[in-house]
VEXFIFI-720103 format. One record per residue: x, y, z of N, C-alpha, C in turn. Coordinates in Angstrom, 2 decimals. Each point is the difference from the previous one (the first is absolute). Example, Ala and Ser with C-alpha at 12.3 -4.5 7.8 and 13.67 -1.06 7.14 Angstrom:
BEGIN
NODE       nc1       nc2       nc3      cac1      cac2      cac3       cc1       cc2       cc3
NODE     13.19     -5.69      7.80     -0.89      1.19      0.00      0.90      1.20      0.00
NODE     -0.35      1.05     -0.72      0.82      1.19      0.06     -0.77      1.09      0.73
***
This chain:
BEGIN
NODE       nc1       nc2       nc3      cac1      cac2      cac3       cc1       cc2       cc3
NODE     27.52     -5.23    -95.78     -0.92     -1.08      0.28     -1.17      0.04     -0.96
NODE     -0.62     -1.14     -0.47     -0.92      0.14     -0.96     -1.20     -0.41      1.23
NODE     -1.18      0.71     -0.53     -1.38     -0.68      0.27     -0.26     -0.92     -0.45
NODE     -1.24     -0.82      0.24      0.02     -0.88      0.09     -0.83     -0.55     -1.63
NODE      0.44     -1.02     -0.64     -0.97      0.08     -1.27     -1.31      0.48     -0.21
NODE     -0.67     -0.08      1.03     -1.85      0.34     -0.06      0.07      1.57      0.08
NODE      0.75      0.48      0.79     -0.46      1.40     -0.51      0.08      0.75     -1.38
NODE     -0.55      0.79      0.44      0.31      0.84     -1.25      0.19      1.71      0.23
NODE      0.75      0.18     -0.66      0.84      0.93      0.11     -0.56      1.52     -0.86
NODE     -0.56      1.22      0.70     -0.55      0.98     -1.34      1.31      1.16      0.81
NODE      0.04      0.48     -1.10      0.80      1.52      0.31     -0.83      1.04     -0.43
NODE     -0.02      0.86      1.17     -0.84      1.60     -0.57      0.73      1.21      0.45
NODE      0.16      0.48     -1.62      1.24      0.79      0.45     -1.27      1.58     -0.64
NODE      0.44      1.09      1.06     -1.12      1.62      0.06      1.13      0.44      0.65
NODE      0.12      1.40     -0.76      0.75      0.73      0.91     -1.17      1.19      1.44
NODE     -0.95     -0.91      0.06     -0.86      0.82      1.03      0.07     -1.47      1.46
NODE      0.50      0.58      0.89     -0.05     -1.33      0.67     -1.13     -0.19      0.93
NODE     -1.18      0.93     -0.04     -1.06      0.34      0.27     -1.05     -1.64     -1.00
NODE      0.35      0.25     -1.26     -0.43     -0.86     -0.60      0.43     -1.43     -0.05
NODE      1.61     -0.14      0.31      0.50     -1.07      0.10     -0.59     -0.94      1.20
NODE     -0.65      0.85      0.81     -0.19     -0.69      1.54     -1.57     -0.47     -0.06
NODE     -0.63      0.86     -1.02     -1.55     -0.29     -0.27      0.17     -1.40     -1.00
NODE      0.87      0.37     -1.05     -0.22     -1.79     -0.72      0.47     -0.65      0.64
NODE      1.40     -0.26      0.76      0.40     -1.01      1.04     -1.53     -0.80      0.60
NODE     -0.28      1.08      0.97     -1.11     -0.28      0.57     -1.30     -0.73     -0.61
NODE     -0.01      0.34     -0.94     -0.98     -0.14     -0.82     -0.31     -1.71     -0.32
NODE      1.26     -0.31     -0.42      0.57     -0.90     -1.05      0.49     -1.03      1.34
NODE      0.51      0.40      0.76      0.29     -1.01      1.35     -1.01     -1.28      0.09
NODE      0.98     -1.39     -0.09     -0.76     -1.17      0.34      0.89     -1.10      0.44
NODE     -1.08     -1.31      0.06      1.58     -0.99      0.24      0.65     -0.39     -1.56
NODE      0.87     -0.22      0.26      0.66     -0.69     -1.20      0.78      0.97     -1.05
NODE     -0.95      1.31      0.20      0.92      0.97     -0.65      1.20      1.06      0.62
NODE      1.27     -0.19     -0.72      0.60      1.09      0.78      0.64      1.10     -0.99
NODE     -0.49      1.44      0.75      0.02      1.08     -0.79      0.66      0.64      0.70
NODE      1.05      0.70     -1.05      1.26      0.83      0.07     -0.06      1.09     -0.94
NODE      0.37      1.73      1.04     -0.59      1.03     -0.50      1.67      0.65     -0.56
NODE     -0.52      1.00     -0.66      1.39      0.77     -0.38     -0.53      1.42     -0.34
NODE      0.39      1.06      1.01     -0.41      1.44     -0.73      0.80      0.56     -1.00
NODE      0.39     -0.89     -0.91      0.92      0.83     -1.30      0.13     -1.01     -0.99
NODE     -0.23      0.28     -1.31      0.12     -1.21     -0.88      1.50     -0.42     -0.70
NODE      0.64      0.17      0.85      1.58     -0.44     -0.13      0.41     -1.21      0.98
NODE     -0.77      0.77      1.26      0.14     -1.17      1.48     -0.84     -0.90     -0.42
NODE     -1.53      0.13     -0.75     -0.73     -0.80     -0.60      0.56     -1.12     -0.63
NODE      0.43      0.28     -1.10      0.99     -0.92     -0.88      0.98     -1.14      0.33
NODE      0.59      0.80      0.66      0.90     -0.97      1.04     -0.89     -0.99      1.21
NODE     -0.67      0.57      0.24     -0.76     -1.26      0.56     -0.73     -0.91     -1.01
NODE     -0.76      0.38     -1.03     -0.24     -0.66     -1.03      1.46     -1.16     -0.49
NODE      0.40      0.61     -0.07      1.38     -1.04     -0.61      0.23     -0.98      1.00
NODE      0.52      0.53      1.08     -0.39     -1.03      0.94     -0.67     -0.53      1.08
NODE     -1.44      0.28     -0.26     -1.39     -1.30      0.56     -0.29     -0.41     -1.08
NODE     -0.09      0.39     -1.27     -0.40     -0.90     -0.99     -1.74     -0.19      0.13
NODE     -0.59      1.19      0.37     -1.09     -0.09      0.08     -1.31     -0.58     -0.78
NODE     -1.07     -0.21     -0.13     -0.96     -0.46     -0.56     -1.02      0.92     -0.57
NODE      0.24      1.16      0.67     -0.88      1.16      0.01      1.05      1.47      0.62
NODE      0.09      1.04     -1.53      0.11      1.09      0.66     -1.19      1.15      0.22
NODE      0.29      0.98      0.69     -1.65      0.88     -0.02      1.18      1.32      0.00
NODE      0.17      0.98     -0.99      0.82      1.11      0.15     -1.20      0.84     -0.48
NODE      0.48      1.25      0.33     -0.74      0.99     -0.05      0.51      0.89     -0.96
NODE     -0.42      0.95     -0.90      0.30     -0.23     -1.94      0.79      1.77      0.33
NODE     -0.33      0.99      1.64      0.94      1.15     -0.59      0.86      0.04      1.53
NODE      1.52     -0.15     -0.19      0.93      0.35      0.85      0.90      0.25     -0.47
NODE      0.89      0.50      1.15      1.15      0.79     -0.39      0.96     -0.56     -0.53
NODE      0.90     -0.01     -0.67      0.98     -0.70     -0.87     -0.22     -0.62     -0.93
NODE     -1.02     -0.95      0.06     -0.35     -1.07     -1.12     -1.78     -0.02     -0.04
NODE     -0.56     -0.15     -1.45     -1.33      0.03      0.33     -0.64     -1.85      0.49
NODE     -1.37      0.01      0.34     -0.07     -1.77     -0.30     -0.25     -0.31     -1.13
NODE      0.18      0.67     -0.95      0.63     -0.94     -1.71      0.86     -0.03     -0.05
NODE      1.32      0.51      0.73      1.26     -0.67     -0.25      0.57     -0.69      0.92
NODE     -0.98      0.04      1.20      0.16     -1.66      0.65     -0.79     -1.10     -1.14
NODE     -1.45      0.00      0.04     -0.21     -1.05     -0.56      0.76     -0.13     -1.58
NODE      0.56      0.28     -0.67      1.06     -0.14     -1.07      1.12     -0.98      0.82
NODE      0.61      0.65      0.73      0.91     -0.57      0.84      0.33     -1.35      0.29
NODE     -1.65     -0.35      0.74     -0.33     -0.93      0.61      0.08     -1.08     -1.09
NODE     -1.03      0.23     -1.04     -0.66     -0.84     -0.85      1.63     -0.39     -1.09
NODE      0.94      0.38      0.04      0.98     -0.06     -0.63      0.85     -0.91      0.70
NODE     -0.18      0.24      1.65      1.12     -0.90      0.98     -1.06     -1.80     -0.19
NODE     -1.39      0.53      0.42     -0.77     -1.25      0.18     -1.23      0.28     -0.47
NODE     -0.50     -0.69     -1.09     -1.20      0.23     -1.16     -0.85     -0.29      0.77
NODE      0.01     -0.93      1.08     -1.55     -0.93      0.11     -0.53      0.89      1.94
NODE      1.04      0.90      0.15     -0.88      0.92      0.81     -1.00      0.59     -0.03
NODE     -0.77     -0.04      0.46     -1.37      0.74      0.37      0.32      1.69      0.31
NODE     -0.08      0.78     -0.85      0.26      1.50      0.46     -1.51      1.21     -0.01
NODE     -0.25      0.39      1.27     -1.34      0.52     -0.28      0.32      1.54      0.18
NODE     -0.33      0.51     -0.65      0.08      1.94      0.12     -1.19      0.28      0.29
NODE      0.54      1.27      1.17     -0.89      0.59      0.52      0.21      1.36     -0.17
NODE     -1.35      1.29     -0.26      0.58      1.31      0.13     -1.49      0.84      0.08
NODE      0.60      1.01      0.61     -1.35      1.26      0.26     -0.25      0.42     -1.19
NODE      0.94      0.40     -0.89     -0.14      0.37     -1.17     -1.01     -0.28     -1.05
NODE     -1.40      0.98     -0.29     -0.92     -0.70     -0.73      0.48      1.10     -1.49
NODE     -0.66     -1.00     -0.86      0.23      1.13     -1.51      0.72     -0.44     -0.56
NODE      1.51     -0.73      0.21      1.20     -0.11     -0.45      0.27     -1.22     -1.17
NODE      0.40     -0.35     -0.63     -0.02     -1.54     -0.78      1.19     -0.82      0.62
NODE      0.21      0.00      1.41      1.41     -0.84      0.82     -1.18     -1.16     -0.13
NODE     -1.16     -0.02      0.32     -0.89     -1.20      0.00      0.28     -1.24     -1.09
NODE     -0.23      0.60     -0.92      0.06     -1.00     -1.44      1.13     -0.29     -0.44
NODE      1.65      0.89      0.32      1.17      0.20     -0.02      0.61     -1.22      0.76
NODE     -0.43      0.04      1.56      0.05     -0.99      0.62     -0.78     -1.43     -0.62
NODE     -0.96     -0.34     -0.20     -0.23     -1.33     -0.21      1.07     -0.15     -1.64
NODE      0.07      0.85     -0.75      0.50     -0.50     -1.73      1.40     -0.43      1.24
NODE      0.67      0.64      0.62      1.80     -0.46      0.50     -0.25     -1.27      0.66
NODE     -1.45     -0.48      0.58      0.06     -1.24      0.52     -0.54      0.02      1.50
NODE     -0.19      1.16      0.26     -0.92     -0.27      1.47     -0.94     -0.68      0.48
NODE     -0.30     -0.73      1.28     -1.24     -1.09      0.41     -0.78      1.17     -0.31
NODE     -0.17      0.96      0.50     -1.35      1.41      0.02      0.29      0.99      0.28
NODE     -0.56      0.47      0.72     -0.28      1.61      0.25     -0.70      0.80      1.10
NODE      0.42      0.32      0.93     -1.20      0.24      0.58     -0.20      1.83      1.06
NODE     -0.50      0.26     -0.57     -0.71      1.76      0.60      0.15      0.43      1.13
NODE      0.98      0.76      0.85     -0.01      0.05      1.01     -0.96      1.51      0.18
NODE     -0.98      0.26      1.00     -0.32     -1.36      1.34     -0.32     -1.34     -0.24
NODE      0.89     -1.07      0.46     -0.57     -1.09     -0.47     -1.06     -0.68      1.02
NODE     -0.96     -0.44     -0.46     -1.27     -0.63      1.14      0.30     -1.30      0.09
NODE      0.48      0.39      1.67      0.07     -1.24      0.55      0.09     -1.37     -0.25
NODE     -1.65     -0.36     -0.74     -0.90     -1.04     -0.29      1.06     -0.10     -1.67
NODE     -0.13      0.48     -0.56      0.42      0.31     -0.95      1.72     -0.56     -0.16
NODE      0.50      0.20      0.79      1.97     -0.23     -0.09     -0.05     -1.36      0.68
NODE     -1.36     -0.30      0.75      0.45     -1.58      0.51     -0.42     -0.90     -1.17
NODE     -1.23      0.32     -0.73     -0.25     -0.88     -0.81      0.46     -0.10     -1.50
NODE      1.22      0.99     -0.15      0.79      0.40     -0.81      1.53     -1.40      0.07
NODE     -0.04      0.26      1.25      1.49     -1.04      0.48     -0.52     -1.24      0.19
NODE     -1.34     -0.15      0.37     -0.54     -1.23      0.02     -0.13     -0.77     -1.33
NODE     -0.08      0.25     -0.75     -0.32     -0.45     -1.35      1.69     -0.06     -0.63
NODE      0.96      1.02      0.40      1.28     -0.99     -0.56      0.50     -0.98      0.66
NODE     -0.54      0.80      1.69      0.82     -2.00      0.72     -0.35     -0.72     -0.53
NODE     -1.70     -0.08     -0.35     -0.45     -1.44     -0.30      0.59     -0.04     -1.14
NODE      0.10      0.52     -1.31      0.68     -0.14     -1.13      1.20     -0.82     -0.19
NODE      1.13      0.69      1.01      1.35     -0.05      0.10     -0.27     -1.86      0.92
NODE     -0.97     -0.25      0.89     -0.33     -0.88      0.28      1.21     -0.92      1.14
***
């Protein structure tokens, strides 16, 4: 069954489901519907099919990192929105990520205030 055209669809795929339940939560509104995945394989496959507008993966898990989802992604469907997230400070996945094509980036702990007005600015974008 498809939703309905007005929504919109984000996938956030963490292999911490501690975190998955904090952005759910976070990110919860009308119109949007968000679908989690603790592995970036189950990720994918939901990516492929919701056809999302917005992914939010998290840049270190097991099997695959989130640069070789967002590679992935941006290869199946260019005009996705892919945002990385990671604890990891020091590293160059930051700048790595935007040159492959990422919406951003963002530091986990992420503040609150901070991840809404992050997604707020691509809904309105994506429009």
């Amino acid at each position: 069954m498809n939703s309905s055209d007005h929504d919109l669809c984000i996938v956030i795929i963490d292999d911490n489901v501690r975190s998955l339940e904090y952005l759910s939560s976070a990110l919860a509104q009308d119109g949007v519907e968000i679908v989690t995945a603790s592995n970036p394989r189950q990720g994918l496959d939901l990516v492929y099919a919701r056809q999302p507008k917005i992914v939010l993966t998290d840049v270190v898990m097991p099997g695959m990192s989130g640069l070789e989802v967002l590679e992935r992604i941006k290869k199946v469907e260019p005009a996705t929105n892919v945002l990385l997230m990671s604890a990891l400070n020091g590293d160059n996945t930051e700048s790595e990520a935007l040159r492959k094509g990422a919406a951003g980036f963002l530091r986990k702990p992420i503040p609150l205030a901070l991840l809404r007005e992050r997604f707020g600015q691509l809904i309105r974008r994506i429009g």
